[in-house]
N, C-alpha and C positions, 0 to 999 in steps of 0.2 A: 239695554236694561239687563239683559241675561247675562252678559259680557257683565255688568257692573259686581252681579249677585255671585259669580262664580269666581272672580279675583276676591271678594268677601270672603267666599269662602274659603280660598286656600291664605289670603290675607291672616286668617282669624285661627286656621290649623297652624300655620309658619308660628305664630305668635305665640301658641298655646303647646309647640315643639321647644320654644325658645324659653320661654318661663320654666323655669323648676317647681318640680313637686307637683301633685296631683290637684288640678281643679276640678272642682264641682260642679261645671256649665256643660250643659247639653247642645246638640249640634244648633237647635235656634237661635242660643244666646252666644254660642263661636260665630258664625252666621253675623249677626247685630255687630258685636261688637268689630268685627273683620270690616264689614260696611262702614260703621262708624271713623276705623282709622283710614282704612280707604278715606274716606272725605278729607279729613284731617290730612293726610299724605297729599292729595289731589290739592288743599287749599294752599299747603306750604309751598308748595311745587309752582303753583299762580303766581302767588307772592313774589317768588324766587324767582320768575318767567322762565320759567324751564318747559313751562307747558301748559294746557288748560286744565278745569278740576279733573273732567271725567276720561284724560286720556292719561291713558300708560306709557310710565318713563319711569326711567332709573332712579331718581333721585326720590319721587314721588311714591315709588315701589317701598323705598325703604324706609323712607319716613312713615308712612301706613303701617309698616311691621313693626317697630319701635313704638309707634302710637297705638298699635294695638295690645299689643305687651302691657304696655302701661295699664291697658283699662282692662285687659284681663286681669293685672294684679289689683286694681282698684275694685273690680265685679266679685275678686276672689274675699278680700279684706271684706268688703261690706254682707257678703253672705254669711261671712265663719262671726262675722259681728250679730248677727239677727238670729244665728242659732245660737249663740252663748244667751241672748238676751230671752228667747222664747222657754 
């Protein structure tokens, strides 16, 4: 479980070095969303049989990073949307 939360976390750093321009997310919500593509990475990876969700592999690693990318820039859009709208 510590193993899982600490690939989150450099998951979720990798992704938010790889995105341009300055986000707005603090280490909880890098954290989350690193987690989150973790899984996403982990479920493609299943799919692909390259491996199971929660073990570490290549293909899995990078899928996580690109799926995390993504939902920092979706985490990034729906913030700058909630402050234009308050």
């Amino acid at each position: 479980m510590i193993g899982f939360i600490i690939a989150g976390l450099v998951i979720g750093a990798l992704a938010r070095l790889i995105k341009p321009g300055k986000q707005n997310l603090g280490w909880i919500a890098t954290l989350l969303l690193g987690l989150a593509g973790s899984v996403i990475g982990g479920l493609v990876a299943n799919l692909l049989g390259t491996g199971d969700i929660f073990e570490l592999n290549v293909l899995g690693f990078i899928v996580a990073v690109v799926a995390a990318v993504l939902l920092v820039g979706t985490a990034e859009a729906l913030s700058a949307r909630n402050r234009q709208n308050a």
